[in-house]
KEMAR-450249 format. One record per atom (N, C-alpha, C): atom name; residue in one letter; x, y negated, z negated; chain. Coordinates in Angstrom, 3 decimals. Layout:
REM KEMAR-450249
atom CA&type a&px X&py Y&pz Z&mol A
...
END
This chain:
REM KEMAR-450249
atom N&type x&px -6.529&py -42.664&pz 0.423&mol A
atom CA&type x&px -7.484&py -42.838&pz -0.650&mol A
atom C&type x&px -8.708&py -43.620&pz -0.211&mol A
atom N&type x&px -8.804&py -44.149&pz 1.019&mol A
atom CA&type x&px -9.837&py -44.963&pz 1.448&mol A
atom C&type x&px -10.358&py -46.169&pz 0.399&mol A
atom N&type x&px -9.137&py -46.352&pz 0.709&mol A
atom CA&type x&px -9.470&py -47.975&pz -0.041&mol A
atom C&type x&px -9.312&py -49.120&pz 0.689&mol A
atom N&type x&px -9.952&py -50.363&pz 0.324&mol A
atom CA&type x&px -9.575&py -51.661&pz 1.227&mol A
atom C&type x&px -8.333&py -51.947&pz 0.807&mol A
atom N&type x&px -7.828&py -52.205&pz 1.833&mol A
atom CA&type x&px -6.215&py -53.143&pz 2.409&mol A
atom C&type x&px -6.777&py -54.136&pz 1.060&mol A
atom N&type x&px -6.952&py -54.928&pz 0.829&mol A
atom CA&type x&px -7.234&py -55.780&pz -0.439&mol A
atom C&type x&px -6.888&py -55.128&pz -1.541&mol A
atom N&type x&px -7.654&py -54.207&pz -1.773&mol A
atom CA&type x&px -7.127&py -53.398&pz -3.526&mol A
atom C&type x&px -5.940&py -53.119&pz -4.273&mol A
atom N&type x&px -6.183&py -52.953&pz -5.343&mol A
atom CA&type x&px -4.719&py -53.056&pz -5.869&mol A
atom C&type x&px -4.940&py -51.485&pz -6.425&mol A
atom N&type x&px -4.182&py -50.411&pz -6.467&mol A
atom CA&type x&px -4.021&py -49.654&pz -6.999&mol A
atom C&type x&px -3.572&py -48.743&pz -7.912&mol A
atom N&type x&px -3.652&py -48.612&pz -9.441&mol A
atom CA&type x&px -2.805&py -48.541&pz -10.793&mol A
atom C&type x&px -2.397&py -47.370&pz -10.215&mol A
atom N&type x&px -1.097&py -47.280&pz -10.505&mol A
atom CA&type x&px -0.267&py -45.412&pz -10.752&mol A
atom C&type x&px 0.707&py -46.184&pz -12.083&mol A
atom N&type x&px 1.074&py -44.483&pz -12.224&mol A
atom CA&type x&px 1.748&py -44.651&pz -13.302&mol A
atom C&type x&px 2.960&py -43.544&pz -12.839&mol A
atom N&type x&px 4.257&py -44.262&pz -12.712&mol A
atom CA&type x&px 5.330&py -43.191&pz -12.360&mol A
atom C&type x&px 6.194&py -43.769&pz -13.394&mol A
atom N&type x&px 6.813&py -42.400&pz -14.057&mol A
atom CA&type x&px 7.440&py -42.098&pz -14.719&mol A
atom C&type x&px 9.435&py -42.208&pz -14.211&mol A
atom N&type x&px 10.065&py -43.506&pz -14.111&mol A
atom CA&type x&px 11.479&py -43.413&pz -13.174&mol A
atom C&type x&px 12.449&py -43.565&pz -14.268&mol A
atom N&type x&px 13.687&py -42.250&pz -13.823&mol A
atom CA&type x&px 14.766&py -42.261&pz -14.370&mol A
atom C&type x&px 15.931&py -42.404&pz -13.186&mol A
atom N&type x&px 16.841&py -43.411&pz -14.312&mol A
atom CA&type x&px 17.850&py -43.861&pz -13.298&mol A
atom C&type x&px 18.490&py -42.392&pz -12.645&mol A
atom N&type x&px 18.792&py -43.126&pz -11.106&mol A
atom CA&type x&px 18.953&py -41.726&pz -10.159&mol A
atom C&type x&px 17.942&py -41.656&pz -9.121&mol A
atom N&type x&px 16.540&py -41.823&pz -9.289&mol A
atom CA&type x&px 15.550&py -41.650&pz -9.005&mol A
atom C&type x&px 15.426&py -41.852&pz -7.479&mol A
atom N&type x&px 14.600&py -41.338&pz -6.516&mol A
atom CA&type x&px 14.530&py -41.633&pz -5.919&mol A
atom C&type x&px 12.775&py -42.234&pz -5.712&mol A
atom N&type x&px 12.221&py -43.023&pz -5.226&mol A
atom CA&type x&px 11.485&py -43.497&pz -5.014&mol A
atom C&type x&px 10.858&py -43.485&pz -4.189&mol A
atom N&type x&px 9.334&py -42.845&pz -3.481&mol A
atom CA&type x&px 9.187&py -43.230&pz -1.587&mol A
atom C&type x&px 7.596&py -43.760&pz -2.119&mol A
atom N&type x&px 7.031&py -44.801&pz -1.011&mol A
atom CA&type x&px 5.897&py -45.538&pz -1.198&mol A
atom C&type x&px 5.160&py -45.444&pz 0.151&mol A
atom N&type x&px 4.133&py -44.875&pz 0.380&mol A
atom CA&type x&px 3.702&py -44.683&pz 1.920&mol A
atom C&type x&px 2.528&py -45.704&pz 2.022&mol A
atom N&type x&px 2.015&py -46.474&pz 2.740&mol A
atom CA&type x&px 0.697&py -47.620&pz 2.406&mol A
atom C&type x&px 0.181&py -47.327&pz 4.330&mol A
atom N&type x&px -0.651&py -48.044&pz 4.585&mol A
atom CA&type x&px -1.484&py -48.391&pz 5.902&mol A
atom C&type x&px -2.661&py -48.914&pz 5.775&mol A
atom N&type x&px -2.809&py -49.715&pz 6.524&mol A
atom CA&type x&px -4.739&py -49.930&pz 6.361&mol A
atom C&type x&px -5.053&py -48.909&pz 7.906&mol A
atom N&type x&px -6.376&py -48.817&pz 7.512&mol A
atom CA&type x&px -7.086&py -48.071&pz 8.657&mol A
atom C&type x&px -7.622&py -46.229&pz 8.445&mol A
atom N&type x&px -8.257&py -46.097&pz 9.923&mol A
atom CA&type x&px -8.310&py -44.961&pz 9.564&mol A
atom C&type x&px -8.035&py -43.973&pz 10.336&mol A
atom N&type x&px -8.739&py -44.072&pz 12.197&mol A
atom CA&type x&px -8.260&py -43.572&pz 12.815&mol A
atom C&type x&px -6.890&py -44.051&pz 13.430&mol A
atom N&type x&px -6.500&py -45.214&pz 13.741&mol A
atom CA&type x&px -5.142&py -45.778&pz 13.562&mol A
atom C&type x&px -4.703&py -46.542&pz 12.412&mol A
atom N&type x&px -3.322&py -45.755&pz 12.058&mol A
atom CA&type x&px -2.884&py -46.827&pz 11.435&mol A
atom C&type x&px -2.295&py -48.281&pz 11.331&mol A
atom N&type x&px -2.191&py -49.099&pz 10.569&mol A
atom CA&type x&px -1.755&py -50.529&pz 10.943&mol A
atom C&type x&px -0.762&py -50.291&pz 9.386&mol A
atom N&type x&px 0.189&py -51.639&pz 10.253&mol A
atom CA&type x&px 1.086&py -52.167&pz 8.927&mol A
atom C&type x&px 2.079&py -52.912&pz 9.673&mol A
atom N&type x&px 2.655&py -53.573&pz 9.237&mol A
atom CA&type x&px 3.389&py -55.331&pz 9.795&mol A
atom C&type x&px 4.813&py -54.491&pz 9.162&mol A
atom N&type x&px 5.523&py -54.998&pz 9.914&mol A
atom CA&type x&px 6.936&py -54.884&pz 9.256&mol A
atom C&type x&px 8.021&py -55.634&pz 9.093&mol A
atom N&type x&px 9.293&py -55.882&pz 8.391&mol A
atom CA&type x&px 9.804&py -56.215&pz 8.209&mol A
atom C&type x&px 11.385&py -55.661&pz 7.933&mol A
atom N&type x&px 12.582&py -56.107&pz 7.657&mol A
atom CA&type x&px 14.023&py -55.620&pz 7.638&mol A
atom C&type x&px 14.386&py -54.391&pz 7.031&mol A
atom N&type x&px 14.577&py -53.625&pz 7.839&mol A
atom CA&type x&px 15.204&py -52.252&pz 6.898&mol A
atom C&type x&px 16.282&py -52.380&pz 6.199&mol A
atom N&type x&px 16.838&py -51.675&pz 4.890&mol A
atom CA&type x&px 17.723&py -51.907&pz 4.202&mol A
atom C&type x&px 17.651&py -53.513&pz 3.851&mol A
atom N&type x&px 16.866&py -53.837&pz 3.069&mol A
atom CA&type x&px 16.697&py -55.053&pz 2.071&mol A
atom C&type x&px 16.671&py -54.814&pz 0.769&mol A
atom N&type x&px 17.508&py -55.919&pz 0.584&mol A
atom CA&type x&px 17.652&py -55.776&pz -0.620&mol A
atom C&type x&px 17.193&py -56.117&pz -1.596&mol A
atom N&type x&px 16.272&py -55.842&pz -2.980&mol A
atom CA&type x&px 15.611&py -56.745&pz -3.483&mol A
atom C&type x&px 16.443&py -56.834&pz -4.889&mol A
atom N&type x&px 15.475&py -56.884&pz -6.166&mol A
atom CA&type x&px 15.329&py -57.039&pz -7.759&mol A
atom C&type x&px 14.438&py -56.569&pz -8.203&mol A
atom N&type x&px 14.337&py -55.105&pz -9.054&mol A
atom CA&type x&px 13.346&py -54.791&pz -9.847&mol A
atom C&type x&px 13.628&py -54.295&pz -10.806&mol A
atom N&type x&px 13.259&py -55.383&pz -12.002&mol A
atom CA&type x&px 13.426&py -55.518&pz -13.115&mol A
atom C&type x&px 14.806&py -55.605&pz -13.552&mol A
atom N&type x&px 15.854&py -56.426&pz -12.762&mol A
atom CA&type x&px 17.109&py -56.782&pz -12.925&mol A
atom C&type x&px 18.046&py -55.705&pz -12.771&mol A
atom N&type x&px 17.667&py -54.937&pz -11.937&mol A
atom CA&type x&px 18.866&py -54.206&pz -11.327&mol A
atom C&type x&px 18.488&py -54.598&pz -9.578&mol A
atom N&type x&px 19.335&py -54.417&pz -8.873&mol A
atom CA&type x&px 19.536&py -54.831&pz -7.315&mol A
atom C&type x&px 19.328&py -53.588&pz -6.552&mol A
atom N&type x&px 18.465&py -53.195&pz -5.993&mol A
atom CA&type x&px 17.780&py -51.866&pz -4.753&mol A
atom C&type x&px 17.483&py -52.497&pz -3.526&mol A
atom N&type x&px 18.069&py -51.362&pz -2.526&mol A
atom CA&type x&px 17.862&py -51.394&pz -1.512&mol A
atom C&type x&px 16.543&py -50.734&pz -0.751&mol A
atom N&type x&px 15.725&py -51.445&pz 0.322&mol A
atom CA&type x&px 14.625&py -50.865&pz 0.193&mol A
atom C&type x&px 15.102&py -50.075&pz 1.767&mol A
atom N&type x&px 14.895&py -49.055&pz 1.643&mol A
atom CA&type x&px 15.033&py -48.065&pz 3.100&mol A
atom C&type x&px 13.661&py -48.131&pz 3.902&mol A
atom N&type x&px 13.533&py -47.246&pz 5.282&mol A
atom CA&type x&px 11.921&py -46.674&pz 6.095&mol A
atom C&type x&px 11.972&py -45.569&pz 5.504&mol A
atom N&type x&px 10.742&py -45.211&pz 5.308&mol A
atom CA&type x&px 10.114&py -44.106&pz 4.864&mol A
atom C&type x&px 9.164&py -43.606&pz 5.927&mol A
atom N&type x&px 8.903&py -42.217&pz 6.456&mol A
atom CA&type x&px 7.545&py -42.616&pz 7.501&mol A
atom C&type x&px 7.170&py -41.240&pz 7.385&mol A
atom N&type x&px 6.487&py -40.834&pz 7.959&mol A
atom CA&type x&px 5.850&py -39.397&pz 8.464&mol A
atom C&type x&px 4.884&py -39.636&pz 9.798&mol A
atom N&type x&px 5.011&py -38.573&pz 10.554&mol A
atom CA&type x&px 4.084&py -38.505&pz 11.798&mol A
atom C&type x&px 2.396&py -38.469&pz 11.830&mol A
atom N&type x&px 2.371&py -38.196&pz 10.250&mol A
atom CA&type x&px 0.805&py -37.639&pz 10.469&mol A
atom C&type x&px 0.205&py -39.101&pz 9.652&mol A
atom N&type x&px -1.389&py -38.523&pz 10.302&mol A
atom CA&type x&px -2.103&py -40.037&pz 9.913&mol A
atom C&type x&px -2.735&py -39.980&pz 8.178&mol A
atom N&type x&px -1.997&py -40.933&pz 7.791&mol A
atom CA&type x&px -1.773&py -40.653&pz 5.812&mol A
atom C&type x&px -3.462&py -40.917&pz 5.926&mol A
atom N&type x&px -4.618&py -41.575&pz 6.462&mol A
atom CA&type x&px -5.587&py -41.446&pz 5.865&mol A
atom C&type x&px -6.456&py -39.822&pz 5.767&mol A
atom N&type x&px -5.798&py -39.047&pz 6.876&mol A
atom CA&type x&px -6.202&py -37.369&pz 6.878&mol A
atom C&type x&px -5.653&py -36.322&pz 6.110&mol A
atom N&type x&px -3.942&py -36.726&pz 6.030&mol A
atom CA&type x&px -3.324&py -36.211&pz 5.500&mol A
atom C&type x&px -2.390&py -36.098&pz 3.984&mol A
atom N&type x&px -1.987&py -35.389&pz 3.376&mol A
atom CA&type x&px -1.169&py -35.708&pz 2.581&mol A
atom C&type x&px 0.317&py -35.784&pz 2.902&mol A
atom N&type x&px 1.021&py -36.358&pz 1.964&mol A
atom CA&type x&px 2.064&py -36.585&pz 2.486&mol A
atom C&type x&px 3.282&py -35.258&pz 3.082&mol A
atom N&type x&px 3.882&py -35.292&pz 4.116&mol A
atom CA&type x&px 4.673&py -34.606&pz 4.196&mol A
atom C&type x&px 5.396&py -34.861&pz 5.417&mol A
atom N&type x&px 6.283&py -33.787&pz 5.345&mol A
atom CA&type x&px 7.429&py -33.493&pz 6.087&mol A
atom C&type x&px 8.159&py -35.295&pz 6.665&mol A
atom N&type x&px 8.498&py -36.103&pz 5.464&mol A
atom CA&type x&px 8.979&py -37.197&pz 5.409&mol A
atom C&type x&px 10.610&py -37.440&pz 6.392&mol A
atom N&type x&px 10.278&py -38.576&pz 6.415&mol A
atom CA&type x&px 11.856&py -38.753&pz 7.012&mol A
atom C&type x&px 11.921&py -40.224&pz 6.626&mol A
atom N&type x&px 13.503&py -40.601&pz 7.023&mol A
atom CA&type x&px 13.332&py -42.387&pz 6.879&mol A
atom C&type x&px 14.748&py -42.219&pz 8.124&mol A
atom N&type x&px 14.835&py -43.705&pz 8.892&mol A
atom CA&type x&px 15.521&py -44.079&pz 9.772&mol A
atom C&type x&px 16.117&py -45.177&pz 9.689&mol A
atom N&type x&px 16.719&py -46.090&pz 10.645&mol A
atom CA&type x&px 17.022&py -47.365&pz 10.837&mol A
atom C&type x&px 16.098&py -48.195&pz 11.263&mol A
atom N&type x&px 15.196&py -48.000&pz 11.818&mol A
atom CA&type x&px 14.037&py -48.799&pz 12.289&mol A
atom C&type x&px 13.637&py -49.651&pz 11.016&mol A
atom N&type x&px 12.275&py -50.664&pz 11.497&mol A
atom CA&type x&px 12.193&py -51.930&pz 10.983&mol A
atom C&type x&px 11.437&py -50.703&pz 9.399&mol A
atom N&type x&px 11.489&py -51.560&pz 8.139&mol A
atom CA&type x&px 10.537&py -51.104&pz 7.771&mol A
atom C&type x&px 9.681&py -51.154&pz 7.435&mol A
atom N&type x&px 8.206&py -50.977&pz 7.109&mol A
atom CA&type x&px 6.479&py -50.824&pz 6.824&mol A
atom C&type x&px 6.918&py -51.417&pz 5.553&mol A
atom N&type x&px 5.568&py -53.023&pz 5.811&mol A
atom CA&type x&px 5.513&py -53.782&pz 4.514&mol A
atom C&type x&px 4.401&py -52.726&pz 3.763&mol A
atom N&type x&px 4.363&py -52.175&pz 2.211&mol A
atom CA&type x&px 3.643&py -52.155&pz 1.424&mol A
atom C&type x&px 3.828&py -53.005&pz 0.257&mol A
atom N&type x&px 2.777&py -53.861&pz -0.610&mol A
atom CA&type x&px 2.851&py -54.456&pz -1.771&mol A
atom C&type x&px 3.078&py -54.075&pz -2.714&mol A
atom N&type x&px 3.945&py -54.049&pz -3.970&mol A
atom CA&type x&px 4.077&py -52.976&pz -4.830&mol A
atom C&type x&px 4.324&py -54.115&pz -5.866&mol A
atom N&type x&px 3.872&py -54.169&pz -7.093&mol A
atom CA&type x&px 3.704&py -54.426&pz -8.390&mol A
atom C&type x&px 4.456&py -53.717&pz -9.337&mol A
atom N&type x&px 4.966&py -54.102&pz -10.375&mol A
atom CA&type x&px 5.835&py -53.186&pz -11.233&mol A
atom C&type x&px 5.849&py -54.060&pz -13.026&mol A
atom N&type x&px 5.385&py -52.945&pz -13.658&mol A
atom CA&type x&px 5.613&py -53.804&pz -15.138&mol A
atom C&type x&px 6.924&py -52.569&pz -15.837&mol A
atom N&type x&px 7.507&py -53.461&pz -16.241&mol A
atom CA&type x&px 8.680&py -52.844&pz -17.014&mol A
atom C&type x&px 8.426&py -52.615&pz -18.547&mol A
atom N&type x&px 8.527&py -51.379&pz -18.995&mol A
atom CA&type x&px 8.545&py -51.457&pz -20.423&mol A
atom C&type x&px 9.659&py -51.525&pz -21.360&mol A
END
């Protein structure tokens, strides 16, 4: 979306329990960047307990759209994510 690493970005997803969830982030453009941290962590959102998996794809998300996804054991890509519960 070519936005600054700073911005915050509204979506609106619609989740029913079951759901699966994937979140792709990077700053940059011709390379990507992103810091990482523990795969399979566990967090709290909105008082139920999730595990956060890697998510990745080969292609460079600022050219491309998303696809042909995979996730592994490797570390995984910090993105910031915000959440209001209704």
């Amino acid at each position: 979306m070519d936005e600054p690493s700073s911005s915050i970005l509204s979506v609106d997803i619609p989740v029913t329990r079951g759901d699966v969830i994937g979140i792709l982030g990077a700053t940059g453009t011709t390379t990507m960047h992103t810091s990482y941290g523990q795969n399979n962590f566990v967090t709290n959102i909105d008082g139920h307990s999730v595990m956060l998996k890697r998510l990745g794809m080969w292609y460079n998300l600022y050219e491309n759209p998303a696809q042909d996804l995979y996730h592994s054991s490797n570390e995984l890509g910090r993105v910031e994510m915000w959440y209001k519960a209704d």
